[in-house]
OpenMM code with the backbone's topology and positions (N, CA, C; nanometers):
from openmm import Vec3, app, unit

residues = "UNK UNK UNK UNK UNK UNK UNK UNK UNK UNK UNK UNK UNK UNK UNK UNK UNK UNK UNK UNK UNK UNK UNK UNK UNK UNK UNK UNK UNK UNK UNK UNK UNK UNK UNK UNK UNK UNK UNK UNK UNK UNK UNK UNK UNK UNK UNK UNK UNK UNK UNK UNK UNK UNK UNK UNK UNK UNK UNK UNK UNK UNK UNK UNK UNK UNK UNK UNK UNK UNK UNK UNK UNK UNK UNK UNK UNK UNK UNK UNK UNK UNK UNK UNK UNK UNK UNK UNK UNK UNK UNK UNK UNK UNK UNK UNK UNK UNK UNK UNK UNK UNK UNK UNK UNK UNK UNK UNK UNK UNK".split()
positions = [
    Vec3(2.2229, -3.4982, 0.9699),
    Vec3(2.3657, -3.5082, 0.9586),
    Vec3(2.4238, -3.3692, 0.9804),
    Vec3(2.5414, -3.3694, 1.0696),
    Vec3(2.6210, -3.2489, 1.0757),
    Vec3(2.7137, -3.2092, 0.9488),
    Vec3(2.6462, -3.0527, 0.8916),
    Vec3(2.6928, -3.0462, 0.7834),
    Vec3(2.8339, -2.8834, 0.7844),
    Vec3(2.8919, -2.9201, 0.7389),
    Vec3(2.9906, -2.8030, 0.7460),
    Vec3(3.0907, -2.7258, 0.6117),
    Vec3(3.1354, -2.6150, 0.6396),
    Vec3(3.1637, -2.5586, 0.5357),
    Vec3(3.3410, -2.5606, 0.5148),
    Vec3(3.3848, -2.6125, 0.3718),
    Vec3(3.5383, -2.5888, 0.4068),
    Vec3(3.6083, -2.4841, 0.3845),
    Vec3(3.5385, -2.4068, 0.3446),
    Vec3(3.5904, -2.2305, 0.3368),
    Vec3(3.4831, -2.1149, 0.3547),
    Vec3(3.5257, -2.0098, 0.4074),
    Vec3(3.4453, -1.8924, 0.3889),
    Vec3(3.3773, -1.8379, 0.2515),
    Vec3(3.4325, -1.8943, 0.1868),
    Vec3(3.3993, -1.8618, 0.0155),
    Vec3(3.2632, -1.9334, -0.0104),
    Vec3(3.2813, -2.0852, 0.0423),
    Vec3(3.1728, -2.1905, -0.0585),
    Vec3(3.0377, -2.1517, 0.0426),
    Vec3(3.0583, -2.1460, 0.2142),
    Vec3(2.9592, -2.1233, 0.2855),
    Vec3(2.9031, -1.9865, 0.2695),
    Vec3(2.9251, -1.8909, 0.1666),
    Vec3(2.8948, -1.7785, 0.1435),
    Vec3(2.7448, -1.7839, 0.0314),
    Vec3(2.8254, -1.8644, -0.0693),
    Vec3(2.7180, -1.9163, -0.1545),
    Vec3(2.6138, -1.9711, -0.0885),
    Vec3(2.6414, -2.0618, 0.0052),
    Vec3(2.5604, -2.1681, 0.0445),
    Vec3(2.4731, -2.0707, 0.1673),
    Vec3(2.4817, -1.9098, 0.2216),
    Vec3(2.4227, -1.8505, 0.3185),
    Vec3(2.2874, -1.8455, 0.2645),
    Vec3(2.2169, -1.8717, 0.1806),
    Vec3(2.0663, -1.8542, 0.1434),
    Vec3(2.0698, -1.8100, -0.0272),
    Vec3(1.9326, -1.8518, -0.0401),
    Vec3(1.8815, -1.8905, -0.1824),
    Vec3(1.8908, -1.7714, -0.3053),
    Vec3(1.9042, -1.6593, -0.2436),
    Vec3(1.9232, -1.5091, -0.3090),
    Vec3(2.0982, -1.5555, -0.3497),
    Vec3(2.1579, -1.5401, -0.2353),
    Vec3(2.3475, -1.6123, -0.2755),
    Vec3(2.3706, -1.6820, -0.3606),
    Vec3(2.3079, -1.8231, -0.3464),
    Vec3(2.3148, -1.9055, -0.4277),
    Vec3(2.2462, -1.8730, -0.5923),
    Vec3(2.1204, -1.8097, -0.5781),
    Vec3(2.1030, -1.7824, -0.7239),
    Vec3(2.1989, -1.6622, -0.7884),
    Vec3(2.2317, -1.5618, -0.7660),
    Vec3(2.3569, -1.4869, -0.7842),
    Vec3(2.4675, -1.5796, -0.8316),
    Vec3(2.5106, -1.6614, -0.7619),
    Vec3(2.6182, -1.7620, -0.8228),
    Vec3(2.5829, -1.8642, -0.9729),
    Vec3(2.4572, -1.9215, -0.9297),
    Vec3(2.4685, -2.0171, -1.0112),
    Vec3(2.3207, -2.0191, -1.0861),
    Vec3(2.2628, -1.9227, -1.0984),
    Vec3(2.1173, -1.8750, -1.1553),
    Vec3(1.9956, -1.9619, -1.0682),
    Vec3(1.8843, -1.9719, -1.1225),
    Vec3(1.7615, -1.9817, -1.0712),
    Vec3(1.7697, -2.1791, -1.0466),
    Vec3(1.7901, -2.2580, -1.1396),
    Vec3(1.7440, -2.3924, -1.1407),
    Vec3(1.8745, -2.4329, -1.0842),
    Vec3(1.9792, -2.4023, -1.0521),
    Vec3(2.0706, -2.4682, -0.9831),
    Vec3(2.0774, -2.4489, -0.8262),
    Vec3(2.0250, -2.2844, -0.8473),
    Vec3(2.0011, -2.2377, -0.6763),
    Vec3(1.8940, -2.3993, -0.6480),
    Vec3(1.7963, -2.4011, -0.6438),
    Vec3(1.7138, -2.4673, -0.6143),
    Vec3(1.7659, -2.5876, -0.5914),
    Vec3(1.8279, -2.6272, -0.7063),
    Vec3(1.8999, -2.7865, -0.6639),
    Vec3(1.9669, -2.7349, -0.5676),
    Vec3(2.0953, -2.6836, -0.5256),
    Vec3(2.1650, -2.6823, -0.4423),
    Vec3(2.1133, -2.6705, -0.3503),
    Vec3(1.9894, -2.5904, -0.2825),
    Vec3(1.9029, -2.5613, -0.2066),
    Vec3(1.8599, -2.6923, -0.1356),
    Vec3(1.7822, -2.7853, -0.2233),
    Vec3(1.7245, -2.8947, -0.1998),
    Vec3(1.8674, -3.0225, -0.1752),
    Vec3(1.9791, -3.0167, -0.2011),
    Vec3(2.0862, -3.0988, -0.1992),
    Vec3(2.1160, -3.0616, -0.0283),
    Vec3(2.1281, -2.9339, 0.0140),
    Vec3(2.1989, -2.8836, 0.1247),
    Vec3(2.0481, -2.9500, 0.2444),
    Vec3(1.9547, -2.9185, 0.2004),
    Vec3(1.8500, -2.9709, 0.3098),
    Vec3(1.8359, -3.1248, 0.3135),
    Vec3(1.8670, -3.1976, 0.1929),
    Vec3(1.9050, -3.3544, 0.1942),
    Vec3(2.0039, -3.3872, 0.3383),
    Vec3(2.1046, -3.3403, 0.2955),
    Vec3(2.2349, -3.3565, 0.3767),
    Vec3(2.1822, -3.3218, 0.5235),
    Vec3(2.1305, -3.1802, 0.5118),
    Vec3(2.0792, -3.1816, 0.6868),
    Vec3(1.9568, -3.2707, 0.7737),
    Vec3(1.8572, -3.3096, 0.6317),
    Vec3(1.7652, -3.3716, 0.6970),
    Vec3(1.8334, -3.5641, 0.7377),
    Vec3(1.9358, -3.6289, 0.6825),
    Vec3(1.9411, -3.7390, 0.6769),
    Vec3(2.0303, -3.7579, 0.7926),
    Vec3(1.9984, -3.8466, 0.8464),
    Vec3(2.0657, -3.9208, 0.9508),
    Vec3(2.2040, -3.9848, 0.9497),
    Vec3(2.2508, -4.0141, 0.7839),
    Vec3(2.3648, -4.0913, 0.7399),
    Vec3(2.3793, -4.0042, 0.6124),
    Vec3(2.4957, -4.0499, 0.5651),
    Vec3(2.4903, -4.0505, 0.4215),
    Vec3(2.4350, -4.1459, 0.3129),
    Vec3(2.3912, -4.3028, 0.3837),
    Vec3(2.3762, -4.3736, 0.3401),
    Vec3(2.1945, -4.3584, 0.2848),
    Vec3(2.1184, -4.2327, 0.4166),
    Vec3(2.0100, -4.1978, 0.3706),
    Vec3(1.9591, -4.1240, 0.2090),
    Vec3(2.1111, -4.0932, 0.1738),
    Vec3(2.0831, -4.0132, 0.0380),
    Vec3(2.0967, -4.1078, -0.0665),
    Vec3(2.1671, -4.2365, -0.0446),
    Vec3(2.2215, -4.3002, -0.1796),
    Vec3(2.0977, -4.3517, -0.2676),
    Vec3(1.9291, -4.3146, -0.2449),
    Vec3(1.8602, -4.3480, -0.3259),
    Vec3(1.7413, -4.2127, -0.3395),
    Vec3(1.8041, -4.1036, -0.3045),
    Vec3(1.7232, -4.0119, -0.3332),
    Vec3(1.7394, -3.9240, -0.4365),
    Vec3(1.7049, -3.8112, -0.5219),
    Vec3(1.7159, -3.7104, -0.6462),
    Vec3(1.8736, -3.7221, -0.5678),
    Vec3(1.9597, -3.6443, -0.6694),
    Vec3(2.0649, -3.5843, -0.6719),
    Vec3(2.1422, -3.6832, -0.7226),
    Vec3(2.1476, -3.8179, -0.7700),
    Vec3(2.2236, -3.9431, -0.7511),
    Vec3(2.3947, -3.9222, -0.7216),
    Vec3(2.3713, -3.8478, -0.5989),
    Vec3(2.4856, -3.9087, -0.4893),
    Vec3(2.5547, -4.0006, -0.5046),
    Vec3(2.6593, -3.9831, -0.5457),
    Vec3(2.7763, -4.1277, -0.5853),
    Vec3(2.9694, -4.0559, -0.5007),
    Vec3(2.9937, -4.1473, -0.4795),
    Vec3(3.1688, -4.1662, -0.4658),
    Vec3(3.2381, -4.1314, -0.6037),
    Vec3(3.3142, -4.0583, -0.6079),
    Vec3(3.4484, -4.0440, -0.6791),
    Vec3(3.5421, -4.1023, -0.7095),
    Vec3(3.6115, -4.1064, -0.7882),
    Vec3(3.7471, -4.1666, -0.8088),
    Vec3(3.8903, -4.1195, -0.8713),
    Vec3(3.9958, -4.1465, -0.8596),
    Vec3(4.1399, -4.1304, -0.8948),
    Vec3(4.1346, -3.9763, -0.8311),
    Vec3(4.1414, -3.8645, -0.8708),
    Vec3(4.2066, -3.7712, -0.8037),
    Vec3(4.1211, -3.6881, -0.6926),
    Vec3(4.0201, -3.7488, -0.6729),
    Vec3(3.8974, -3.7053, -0.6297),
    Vec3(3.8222, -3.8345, -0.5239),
    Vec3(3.9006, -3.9108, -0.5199),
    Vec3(3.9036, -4.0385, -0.4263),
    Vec3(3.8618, -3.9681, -0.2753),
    Vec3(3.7597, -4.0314, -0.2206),
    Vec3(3.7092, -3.9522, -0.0920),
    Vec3(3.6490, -3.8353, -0.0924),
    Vec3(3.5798, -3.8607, -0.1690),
    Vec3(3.5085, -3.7134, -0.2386),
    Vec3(3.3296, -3.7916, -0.2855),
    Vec3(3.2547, -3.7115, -0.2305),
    Vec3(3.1647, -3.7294, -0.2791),
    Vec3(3.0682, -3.6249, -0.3598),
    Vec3(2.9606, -3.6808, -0.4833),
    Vec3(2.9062, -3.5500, -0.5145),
    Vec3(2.7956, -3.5714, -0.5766),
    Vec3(2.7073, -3.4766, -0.5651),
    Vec3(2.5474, -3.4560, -0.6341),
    Vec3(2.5375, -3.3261, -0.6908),
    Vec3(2.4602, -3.4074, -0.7843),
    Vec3(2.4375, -3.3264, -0.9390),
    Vec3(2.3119, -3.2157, -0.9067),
    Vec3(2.3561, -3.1054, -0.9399),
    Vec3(2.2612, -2.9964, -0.8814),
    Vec3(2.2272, -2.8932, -1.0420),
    Vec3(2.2494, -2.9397, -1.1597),
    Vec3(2.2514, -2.9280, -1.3161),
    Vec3(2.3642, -2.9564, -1.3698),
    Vec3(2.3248, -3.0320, -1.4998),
    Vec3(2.4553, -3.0704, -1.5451),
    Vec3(2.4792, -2.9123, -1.6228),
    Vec3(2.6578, -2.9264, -1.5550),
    Vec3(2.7229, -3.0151, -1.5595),
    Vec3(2.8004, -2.9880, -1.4372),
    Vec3(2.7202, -2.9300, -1.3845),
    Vec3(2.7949, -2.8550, -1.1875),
    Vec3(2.7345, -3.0211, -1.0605),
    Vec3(2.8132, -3.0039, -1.0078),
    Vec3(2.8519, -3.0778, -0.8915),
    Vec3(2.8287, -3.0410, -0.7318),
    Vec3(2.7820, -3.0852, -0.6700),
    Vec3(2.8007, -3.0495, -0.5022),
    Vec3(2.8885, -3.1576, -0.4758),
    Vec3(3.0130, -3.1019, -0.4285),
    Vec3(3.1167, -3.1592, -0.3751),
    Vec3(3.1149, -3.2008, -0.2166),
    Vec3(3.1579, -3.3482, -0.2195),
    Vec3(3.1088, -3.2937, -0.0246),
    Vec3(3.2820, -3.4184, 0.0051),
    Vec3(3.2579, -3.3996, 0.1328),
    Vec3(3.3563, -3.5183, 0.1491),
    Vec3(3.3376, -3.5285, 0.3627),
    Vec3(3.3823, -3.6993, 0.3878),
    Vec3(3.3554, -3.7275, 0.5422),
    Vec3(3.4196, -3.6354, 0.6230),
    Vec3(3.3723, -3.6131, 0.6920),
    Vec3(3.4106, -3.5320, 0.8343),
    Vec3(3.4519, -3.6874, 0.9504),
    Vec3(3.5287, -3.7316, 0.9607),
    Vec3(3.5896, -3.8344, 1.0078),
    Vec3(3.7011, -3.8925, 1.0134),
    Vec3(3.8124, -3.8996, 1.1302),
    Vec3(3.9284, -3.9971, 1.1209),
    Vec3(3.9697, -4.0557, 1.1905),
    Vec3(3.9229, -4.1923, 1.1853),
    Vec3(3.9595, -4.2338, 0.9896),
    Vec3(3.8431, -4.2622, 0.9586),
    Vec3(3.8347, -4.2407, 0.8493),
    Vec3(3.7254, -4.2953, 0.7774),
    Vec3(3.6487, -4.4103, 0.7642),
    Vec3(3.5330, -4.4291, 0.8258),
    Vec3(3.4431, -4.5321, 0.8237),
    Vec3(3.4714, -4.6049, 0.7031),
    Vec3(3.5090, -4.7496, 0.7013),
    Vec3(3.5092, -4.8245, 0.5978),
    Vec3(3.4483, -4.9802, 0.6213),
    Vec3(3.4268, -5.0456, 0.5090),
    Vec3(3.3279, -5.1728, 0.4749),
    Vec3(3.4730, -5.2747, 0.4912),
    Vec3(3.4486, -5.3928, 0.5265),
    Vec3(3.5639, -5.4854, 0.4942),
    Vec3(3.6492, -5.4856, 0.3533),
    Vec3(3.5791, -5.4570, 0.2691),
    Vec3(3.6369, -5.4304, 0.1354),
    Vec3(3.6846, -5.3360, 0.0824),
    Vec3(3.7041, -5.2118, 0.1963),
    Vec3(3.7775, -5.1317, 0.1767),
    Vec3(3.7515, -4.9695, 0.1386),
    Vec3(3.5900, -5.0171, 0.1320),
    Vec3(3.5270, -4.9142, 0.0410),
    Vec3(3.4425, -4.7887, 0.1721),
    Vec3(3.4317, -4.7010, 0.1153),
    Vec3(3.3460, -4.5615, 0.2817),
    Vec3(3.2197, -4.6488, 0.3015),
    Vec3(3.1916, -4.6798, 0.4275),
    Vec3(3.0576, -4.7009, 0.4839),
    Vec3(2.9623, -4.6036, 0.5080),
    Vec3(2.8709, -4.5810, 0.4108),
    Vec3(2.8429, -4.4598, 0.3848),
    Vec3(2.7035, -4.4635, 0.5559),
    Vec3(2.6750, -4.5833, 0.6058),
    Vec3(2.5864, -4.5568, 0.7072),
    Vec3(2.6657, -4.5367, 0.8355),
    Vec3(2.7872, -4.5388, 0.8410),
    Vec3(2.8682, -4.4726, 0.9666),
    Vec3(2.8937, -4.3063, 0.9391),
    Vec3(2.8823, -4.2319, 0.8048),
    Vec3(2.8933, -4.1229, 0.8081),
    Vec3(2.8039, -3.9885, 0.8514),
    Vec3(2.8587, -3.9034, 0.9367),
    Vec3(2.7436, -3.8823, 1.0268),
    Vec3(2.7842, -3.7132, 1.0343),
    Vec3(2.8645, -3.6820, 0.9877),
    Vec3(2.9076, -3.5510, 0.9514),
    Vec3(2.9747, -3.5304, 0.7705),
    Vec3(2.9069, -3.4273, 0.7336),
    Vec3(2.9991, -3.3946, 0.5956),
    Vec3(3.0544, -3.2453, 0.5942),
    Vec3(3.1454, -3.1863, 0.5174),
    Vec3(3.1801, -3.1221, 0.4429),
    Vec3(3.1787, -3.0295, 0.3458),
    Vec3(3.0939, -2.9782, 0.2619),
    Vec3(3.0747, -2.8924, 0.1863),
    Vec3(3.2388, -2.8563, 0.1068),
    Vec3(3.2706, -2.8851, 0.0038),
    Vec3(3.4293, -2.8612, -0.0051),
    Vec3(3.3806, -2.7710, -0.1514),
    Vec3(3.2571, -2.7890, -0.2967),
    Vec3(3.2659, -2.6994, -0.3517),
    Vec3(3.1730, -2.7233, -0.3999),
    Vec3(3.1207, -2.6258, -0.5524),
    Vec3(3.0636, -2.6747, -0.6487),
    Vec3(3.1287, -2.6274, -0.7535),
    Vec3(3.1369, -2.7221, -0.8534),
    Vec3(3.2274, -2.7124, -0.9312),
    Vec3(3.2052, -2.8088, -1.0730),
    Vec3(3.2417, -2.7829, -1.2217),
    Vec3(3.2011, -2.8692, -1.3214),
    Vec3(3.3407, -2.9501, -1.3471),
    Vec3(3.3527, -3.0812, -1.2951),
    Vec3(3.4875, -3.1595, -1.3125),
    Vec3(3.4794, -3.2223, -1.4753),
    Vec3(3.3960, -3.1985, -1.5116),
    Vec3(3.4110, -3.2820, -1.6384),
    Vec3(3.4966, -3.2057, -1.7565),
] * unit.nanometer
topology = app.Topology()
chain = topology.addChain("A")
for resn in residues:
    res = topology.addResidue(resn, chain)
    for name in ("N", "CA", "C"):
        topology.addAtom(name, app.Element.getBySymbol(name[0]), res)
């Protein structure tokens, strides 16, 4: 999957595993590490919805937003690179038409 960055800031973190541990210490580098090579190795998004990270959809202000857990209680934020957005008859993202993502943050929403 084509993966991309939505600011100079977050793709800074995300330039290699020394960056990332600086930001977010040793066991999160790693998740994030292993989250960012998910995203590049899968063909869809729909390839992640049963792998580590449990990858799920968002909701209310964060609607179109997707994210995996890289330690609680931090987040990899991602969201479709697409418009319009691949959707199911019911209204919901077709997560096997998504074929580019986003990188938008990491961040603890709770």
């Amino acid at each position: 999957m084509e993966v991309v960055y939505a600011n100079r800031k977050i793709q800074k973190v995300c330039d290699s595993l020394a960056s990332m541990r600086r930001s977010l210490g040793d066991l999160r580098a790693q998740r994030l590490e292993a989250r960012i090579q998910q995203l590049e190795e899968a063909s869809c998004l729909e390839d992640l919805r049963h792998v580590a990270g449990d990858w799920h959809e968002l909701g209310q202000n964060r609607k179109g937003q997707i994210a995996a857990n890289i330690g609680h209680p931090y987040r990899l934020i991602i969201e479709p690179v697409a418009d319009p957005l691949p959707t199911k008859p019911d209204g919901g993202l077709d997560w096997s038409q998504v074929i580019a993502v986003q990188i938008v943050e990491i961040v603890d929403y709770h």
